[in-house]
C-alpha positions in Angstrom: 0.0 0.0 0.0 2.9 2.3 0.9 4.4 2.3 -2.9 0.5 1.8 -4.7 -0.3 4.6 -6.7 -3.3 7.1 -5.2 -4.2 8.3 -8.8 -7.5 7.7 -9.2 -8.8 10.1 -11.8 -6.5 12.1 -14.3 -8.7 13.8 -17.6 -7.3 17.0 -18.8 -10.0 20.0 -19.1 -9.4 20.2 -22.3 -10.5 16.6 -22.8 -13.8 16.9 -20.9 -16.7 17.1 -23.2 -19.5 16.5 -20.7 -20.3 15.9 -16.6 -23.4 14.9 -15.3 -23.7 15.3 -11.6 -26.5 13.5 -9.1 -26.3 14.1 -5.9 -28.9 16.8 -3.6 -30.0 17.6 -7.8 -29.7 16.7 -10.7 -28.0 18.5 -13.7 -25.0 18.6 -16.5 -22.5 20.5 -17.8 -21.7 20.4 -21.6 -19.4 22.1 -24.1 -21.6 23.4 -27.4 -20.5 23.3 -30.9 -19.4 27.2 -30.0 -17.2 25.8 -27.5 -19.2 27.5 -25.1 -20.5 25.4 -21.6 -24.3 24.9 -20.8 -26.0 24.0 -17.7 -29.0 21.6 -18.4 -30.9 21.5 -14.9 -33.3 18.7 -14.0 -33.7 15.7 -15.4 -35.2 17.0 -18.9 -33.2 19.4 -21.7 -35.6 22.1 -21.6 -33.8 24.1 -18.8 -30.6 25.4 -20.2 -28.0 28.2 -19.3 -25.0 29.3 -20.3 -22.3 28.3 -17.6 -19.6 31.1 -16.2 -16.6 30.0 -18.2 -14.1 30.7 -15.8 -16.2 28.7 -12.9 -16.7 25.6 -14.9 -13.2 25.8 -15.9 -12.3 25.5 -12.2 -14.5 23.3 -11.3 -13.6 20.8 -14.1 -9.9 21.4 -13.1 -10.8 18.7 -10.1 -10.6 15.5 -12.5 -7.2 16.2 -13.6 -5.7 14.9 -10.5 -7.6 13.1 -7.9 -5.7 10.9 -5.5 -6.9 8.4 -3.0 -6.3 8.9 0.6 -6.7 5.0 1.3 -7.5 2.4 -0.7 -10.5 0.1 1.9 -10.6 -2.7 0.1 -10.2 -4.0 -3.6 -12.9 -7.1 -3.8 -15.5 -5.9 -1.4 -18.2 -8.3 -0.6 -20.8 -6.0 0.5 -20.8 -2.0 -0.6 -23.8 -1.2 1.5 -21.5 -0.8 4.7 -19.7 2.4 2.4 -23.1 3.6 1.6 -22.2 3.0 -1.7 -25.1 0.0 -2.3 -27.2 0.7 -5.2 -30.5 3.2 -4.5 -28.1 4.7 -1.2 -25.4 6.6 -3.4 -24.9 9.9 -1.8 -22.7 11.2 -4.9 -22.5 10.3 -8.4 -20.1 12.3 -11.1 -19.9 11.0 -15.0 -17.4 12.5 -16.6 -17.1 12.3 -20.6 -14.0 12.8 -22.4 -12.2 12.1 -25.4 -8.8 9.9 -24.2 -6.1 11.4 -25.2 -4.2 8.2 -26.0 -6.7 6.5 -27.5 -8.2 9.4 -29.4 -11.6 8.1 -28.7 -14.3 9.0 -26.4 -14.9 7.4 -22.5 -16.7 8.0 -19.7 -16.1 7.3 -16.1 -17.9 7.5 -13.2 -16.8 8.2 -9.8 -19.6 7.5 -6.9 -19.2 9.4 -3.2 -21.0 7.4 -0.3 -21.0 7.4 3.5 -18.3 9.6 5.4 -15.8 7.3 7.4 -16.6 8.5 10.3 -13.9 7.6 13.7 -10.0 8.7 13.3 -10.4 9.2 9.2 -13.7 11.3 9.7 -12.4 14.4 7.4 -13.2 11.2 4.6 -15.5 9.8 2.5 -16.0 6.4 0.8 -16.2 6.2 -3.2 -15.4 4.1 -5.6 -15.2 3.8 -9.9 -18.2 2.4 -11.3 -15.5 0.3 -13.3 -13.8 -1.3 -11.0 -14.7 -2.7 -7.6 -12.5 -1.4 -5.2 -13.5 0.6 -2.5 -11.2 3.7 -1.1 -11.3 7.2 0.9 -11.4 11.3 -0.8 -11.3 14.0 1.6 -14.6 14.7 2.7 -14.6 18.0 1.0 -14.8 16.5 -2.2 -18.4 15.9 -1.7 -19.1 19.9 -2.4 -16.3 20.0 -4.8 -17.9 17.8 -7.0 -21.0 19.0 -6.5 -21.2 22.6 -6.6 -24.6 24.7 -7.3 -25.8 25.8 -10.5 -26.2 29.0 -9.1 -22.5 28.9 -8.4 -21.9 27.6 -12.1 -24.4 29.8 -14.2 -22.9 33.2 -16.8 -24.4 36.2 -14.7 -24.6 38.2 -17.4 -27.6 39.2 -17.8 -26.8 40.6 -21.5 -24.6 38.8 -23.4 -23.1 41.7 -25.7 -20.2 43.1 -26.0 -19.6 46.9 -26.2 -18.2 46.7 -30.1 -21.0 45.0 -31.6 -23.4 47.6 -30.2 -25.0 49.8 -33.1 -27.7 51.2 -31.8 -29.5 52.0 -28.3 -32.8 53.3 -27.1 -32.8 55.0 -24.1 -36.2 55.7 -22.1 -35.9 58.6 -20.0 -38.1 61.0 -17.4 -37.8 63.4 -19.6 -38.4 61.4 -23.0 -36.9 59.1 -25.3 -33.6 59.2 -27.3 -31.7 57.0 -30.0 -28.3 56.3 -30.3 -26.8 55.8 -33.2 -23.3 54.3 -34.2 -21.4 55.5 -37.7 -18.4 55.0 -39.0 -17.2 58.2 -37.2 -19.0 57.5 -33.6 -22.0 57.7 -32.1 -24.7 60.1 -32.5 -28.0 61.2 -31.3 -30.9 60.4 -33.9 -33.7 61.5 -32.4 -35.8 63.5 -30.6 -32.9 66.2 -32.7 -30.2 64.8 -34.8 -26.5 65.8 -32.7 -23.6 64.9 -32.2 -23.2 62.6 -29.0 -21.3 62.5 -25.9 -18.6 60.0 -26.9 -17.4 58.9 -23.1 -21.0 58.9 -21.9 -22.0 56.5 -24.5 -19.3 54.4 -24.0 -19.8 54.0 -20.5 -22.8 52.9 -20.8 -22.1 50.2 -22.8 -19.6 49.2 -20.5 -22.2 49.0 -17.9 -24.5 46.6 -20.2 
């Protein structure tokens, strides 16, 4: 045991196509044709948001490296004692990839059970759904692999960008105006056609 390996899980981010978590909920994270990272929540497709990119990223950044703190037992008789039975799973990550050596893609699936409990009670029991043995995470790993969608979701709430802006209505107390943007900045086009306040347009662009 002293010389075995801890590896347990090791899939470059880049790799990871989708992961589908089931624990407290039920949702999954996937990477778009646009390269871009959805949240589907429930157990349907119908609720979908864009994910933060830099928060997925981070999150995802778990399964390229995570090490066992002790390996329990490799041909377990019984898993109900782990709280890792079937029907009593407290945790259950698939990750799908494409395998970098084998150019083709894979899933694995890493199940989180009971916590240890005694002199190891900072741990948890989990096992691979493809191979038997049973072993210990830290028991923080149960809310690193599961953290909220909340946590995950863009919060934009306008997905623009100041450049590809052209034209903005503005309703104010006093009335309404339109922006407009030419080749030689931005203008006002009505209520009276003027020339605009360049830095006051722009920030408030940057504020959309």
């Amino acid at each position: 045991g002293y010389y075995r390996s801890p590896k347990i899980l090791e899939i470059p981010t880049d790799a990871i196509s989708s992961v589908r978590i089931s624990g407290g909920d039920t949702y999954s994270i996937h990477r778009n044709q646009q390269d871009q990272w959805i949240i589907t929540s429930g157990r349907t497709d119908k609720d979908q948001f864009p994910a933060d990119k830099l928060a997925t990223e981070t999150f995802l950044a778990k399964f390229a490296r995570i090490n066992a703190r002790q390996f329990i037992d490799d041909t377990p008789a019984d898993l109900a004692p782990y709280g890792l039975a079937s029907g009593t799973k407290r945790l259950s990550v698939t990750v799908a990839f494409i395998d970098p050596v084998a150019n083709k893609p894979m899933s694995r699936t890493i199940t989180l059970g009971l916590k240890t409990g005694g002199a190891r009670q900072e741990e948890v029991f989990a096992k691979l759904s493809d191979h038997p043995g049973v072993f210990t995470l830290p028991v923080s790993m149960l809310s690193e692999l599961e953290p909220s969608t909340l946590k995950l979701r863009d919060k934009k709430v306008l997905p623009i960008t100041a450049e590809a802006v052209t034209k903005i209505e503005l309703t104010l107390e006093s009335g309404s105006m339109t922006l407009v943007k030419t080749d030689s900045g931005w203008n006002i086009a009505s209520p009276n056609k003027t020339r605009a306040h360049q830095e006051r347009v722009e920030l408030i662009l940057s504020r959309l």
